[in-house]
N, C-alpha and C positions, 0 to 999 in steps of 0.2 A: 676458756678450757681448750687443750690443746686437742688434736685429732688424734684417732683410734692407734693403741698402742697394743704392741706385741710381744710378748716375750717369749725366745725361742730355746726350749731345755732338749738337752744332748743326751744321750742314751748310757750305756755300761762301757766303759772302758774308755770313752770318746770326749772330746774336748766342745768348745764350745763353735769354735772355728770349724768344724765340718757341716754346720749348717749356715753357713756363707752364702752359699749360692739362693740355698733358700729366703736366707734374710733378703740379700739384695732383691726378688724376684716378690718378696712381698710389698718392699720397701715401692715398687714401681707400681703399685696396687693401689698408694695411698699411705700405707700404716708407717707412724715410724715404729722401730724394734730395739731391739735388745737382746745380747747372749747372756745365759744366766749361767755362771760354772758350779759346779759343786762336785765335793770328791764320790764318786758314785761307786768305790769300793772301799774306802777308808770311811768315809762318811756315815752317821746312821740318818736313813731316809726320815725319820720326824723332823730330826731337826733343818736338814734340806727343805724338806719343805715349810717348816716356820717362815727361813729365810726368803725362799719365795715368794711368801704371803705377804711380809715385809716388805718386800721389792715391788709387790703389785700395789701396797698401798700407798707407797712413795708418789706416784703419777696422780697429777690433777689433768684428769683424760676423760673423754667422752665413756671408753670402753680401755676394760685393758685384756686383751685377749690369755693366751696361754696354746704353743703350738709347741708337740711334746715328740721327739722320735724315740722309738721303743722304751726303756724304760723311762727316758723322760716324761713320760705321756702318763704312767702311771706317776708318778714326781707331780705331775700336774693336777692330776686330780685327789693325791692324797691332798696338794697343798689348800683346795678349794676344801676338801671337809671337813680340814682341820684351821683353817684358815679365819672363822667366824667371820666378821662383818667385811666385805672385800667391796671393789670397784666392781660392774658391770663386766661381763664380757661373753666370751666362749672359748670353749675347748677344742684343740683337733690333735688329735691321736695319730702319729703313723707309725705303722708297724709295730705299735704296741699288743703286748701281750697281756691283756687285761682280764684275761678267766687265770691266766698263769701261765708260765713256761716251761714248756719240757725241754729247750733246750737248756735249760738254766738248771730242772730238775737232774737231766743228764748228764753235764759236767759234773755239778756238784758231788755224785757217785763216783768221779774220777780219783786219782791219786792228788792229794792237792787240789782238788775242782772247787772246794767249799770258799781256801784260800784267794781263789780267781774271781769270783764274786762278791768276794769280803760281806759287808753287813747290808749289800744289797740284794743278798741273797733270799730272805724272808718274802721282801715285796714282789721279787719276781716270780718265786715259785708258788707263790700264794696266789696272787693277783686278788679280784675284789667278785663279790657274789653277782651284784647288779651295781646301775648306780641310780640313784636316788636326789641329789641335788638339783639343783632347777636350774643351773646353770648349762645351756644344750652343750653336750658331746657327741662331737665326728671322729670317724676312725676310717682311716684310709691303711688297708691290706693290700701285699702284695702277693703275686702270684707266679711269680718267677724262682724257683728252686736252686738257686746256685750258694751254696754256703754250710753252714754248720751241720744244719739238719738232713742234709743227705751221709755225716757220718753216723746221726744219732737215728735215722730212721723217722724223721717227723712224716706226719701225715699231710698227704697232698690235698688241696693244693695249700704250698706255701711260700714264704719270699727269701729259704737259705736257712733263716732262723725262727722262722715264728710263722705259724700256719694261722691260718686264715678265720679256722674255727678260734684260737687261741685270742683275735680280737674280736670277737663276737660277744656284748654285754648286754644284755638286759638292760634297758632304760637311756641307750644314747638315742638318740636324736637322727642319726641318720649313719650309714655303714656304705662303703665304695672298696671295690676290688678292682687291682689293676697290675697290669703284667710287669712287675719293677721287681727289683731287690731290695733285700733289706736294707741295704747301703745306696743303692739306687734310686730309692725313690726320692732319697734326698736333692737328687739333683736332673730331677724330673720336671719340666716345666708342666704338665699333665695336673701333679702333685701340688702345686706351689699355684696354679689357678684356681684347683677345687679346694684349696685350702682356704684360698681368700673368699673364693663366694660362700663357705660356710661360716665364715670371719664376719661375711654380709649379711646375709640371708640364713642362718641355720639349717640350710640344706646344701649339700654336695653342685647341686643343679640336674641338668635334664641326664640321664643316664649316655 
């Protein structure tokens, strides 16, 4: 059986290649990984994540993880609920907006905002009540304001696009706040260490 595997989903608007740094940084942890693309405005998020579940079942792995940046992170765990019988693994969430988005809520009231989001509009403005699978979920927030939501007025603190309350869900596993950006913390070595020990251990580590 091979060693613990990773698969790393990109957010709204973004490709798979902006989580690079991060792969490589987990890759030097042990895991080997994977980019997972999907069209994340043309797309309808079910079938996105079928194919993800697909792609996790492909690996004959110890673990196959799932590490999600903003909307990917919800892309992650729709594809774990709807996924039925999967490989082992865990979840880790950054900067996802898992109660839902106002900034996504806010566009979408724009002229053309609905257009900008295409059919990934639903999952983000929704997000989920709790989570419930037994699969542990981490969710790593930032707290650094520079981006979208200082035109739309989000509430502090948050990381540009997504406030900190907006990743807070009932039933993960463990929650970390840290001075990054939304786009920042992608390439955060901070980010990419407390990912892997949650990758290990199901917790974040010592504060």
């Amino acid at each position: 059986m091979a060693a613990e595997h990773v698969i790393l989903i990109h957010g709204v608007w973004m490709r798979g290649f902006t989580l690079s740094a991060l792969r490589r940084r987990l890759e030097a942890s042990g895991y080997t990984t994977e980019l997972f693309e999907y069209a994340s405005v043309t797309g309808r998020a079910t079938s996105s994540a079928a194919r993800l579940a697909d792609r996790m079942r492909r690996h004959d792995a110890a673990a196959v993880h799932l590490v999600g940046h903003s909307l990917g992170g919800l892309m992650a765990l729709q594809a774990v609920r709807q996924g039925g019988e999967l490989p082992p693994g865990r979840v880790v969430c950054l900067g996802s907006p898992l109660k839902g988005s106002a900034a996504a809520r806010g566009v979408s009231r724009w002229p053309g905002g609905s257009q900008l989001l295409g059919r990934s509009l639903d999952l983000l403005r929704e997000g989920l009540d709790e989570w419930r699978g037994e699969r542990a979920v981490g969710v790593i927030a930032g707290s650094l304001p520079f981006g979208l939501g200082v035109v739309i007025g989000l509430p502090k603190p948050n990381d540009g696009t997504v406030s900190v309350e907006e990743t807070r869900l009932a039933g993960i596993a463990d929650h970390r706040e840290l001075p990054v950006t939304h786009t920042g913390m992608l390439f955060s070595s901070a980010v990419a260490r407390m990912t892997a020990h949650f990758l290990r251990d199901a917790n974040f580590g010592p504060a």
